[in-house]
C-alpha positions as CSV (number, residue, x, y, z in Angstrom):
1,X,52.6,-48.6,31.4
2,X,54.5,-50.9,28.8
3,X,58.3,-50.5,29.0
4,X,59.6,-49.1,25.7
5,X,62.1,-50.9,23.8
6,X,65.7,-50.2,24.1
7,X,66.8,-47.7,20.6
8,X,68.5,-50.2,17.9
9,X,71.7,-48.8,16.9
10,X,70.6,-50.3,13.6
11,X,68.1,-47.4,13.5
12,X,70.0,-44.5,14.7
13,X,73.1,-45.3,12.5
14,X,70.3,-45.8,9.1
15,X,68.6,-42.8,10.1
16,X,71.9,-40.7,10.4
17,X,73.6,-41.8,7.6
18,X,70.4,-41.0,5.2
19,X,69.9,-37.6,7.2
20,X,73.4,-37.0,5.7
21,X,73.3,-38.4,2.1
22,X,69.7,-36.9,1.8
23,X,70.4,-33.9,2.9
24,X,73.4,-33.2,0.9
25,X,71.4,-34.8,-1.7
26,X,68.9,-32.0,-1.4
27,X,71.8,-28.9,-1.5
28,X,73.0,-30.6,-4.4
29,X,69.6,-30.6,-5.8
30,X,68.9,-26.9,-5.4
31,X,71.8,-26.2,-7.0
32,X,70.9,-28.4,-9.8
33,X,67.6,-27.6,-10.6
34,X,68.8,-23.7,-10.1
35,X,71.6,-24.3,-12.9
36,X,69.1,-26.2,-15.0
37,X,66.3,-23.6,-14.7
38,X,68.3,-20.6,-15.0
39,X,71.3,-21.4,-17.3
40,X,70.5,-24.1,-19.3
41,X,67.1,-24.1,-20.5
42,X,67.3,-20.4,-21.3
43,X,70.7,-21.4,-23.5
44,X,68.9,-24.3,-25.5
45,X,65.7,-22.2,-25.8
46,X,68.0,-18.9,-27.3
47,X,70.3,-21.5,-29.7
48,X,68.8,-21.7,-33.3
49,X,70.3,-24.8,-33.5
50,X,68.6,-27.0,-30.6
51,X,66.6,-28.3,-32.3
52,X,68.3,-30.0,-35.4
53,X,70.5,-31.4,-32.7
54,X,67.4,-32.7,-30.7
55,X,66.3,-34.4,-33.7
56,X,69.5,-35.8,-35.0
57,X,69.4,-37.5,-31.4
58,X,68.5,-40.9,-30.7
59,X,64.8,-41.6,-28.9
60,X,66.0,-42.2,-25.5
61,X,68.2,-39.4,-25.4
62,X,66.4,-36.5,-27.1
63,X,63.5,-38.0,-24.1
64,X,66.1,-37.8,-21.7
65,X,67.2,-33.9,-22.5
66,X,63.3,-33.1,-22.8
67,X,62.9,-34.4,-19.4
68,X,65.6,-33.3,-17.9
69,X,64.0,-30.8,-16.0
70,X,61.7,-33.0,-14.5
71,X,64.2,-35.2,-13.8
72,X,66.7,-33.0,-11.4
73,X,62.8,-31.5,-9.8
74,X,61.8,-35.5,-8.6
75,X,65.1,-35.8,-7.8
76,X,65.6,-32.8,-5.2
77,X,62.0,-34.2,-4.1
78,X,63.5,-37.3,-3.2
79,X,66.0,-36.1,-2.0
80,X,63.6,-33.1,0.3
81,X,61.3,-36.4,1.5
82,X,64.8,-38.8,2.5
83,X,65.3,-35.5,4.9
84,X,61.8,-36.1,5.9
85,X,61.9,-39.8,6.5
86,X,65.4,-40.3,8.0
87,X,64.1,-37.6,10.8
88,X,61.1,-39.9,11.5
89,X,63.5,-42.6,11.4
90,X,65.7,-41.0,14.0
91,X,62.8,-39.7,16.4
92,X,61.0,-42.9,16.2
93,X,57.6,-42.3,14.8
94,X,55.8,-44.7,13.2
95,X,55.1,-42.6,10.1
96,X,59.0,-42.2,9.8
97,X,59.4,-45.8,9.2
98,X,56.8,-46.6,6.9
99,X,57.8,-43.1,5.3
100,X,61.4,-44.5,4.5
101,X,60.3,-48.1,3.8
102,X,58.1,-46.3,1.2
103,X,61.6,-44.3,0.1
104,X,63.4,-47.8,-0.3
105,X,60.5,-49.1,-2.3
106,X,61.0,-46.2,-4.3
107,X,64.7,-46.2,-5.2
108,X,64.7,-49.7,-5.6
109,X,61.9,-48.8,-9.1
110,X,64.0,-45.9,-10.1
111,X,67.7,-48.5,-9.9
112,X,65.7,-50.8,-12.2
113,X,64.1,-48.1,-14.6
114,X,67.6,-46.4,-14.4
115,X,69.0,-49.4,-15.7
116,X,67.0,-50.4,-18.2
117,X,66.7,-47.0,-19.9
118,X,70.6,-47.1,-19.9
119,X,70.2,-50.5,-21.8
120,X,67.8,-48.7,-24.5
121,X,69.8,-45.7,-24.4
122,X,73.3,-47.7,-24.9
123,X,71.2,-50.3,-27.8
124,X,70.2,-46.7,-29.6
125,X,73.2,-44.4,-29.9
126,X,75.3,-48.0,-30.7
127,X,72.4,-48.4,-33.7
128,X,72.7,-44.4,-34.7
129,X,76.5,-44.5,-34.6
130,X,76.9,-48.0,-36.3
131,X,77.4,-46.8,-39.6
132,X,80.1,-44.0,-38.7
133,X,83.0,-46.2,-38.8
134,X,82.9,-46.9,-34.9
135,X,85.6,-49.5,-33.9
136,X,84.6,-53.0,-32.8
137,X,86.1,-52.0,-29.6
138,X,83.5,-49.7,-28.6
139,X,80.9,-52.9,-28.6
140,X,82.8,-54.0,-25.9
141,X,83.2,-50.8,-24.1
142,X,79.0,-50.3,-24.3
143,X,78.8,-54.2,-22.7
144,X,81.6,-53.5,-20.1
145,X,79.6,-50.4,-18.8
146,X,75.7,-52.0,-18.9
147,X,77.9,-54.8,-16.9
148,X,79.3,-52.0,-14.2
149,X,76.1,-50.2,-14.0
150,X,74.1,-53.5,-13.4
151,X,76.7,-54.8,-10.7
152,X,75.9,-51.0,-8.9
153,X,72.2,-50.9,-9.8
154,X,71.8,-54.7,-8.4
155,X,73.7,-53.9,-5.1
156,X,71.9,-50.7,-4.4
157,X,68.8,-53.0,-5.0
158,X,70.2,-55.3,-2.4
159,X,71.2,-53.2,-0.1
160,X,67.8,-51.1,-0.3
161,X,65.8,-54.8,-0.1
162,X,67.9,-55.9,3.3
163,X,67.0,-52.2,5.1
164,X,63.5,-52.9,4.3
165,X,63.8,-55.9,5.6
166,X,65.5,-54.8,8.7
167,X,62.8,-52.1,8.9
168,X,60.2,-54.8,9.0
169,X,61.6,-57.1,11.5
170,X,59.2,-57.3,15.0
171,X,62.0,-56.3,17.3
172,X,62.4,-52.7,14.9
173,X,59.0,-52.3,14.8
174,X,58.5,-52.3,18.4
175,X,60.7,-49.5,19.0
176,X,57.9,-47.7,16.9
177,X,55.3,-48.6,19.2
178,X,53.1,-45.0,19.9
């Protein structure tokens, strides 16, 4: 019988941490789609006046409030399968860790889509409002925040990239071993 590998802190401390964010992230996300499902959708549907506003609206964001339901379900299922994965993770089954490599691949395509729709979000309402007097200022305001939200969106993509490395290393992998 082959000795099993000591448990890598690195694991435990990954799989806790996720197990926490994930499930809070899921609470959250019950609570969303419940406000969204029951509130809000009703209140557009019911206001005569949803939708001259969703037309006066530029592309991205009338798409974006269309969606929006959509949006908060794949996000609670995210959130639902992080549970998932981070308890594979902790128990040490192999389908745990491909499960929450798969996850990492995952968030790392929605950081990137996140950001560019920001980018074509921020290019359209600056084009729709450009004409309404805007101050100059706000050009630098739009550029300031793409600038944040790509410093964030790039170290979440880092961050996400070095786990999956980790994940991937032999010595990891062998605590997987059935």
């Amino acid at each position: 019988m082959t000795p099993t590998p000591p448990h890598s802190s690195f694991v435990t401390v990954l799989a806790w941490i996720f197990l926490l964010l994930s499930g809070f992230g899921s609470v959250i996300g019950v609570l969303q789609n419940l406000m969204v499902h029951t509130v809000m959708l009703p209140m557009m549907r019911n206001d005569p006046l949803h939708g001259e506003a969703m037309a006066q609206l530029p592309g991205p964001a009338a798409l974006m409030f269309d969606a929006m339901p959509w949006f908060f379900l794949v996000t609670l299922a995210v959130s639902l399968l992080g549970v998932v994965a981070s308890f594979g993770l902790l128990k040490r089954r192999p389908w745990g860790r491909r499960l929450f490599i798969a996850l990492m691949g995952v968030l790392i395509a929605w950081q990137v889509a996140g950001f560019v729709f920001q980018i074509v979000l921020q290019r359209d309402i600056q084009a729709t409002f450009a004409g309404s007097g805007m101050p100059p200022e706000s050009g630098i305001a739009f550029v300031v925040m793409q600038a944040f939200i790509g410093l964030f969106a790039t170290a979440f993509i880092g961050l996400f990239g070095w786990i999956i490395h980790r994940l991937t290393r032999p010595a990891i992998v062998a605590e997987f071993a059935p």
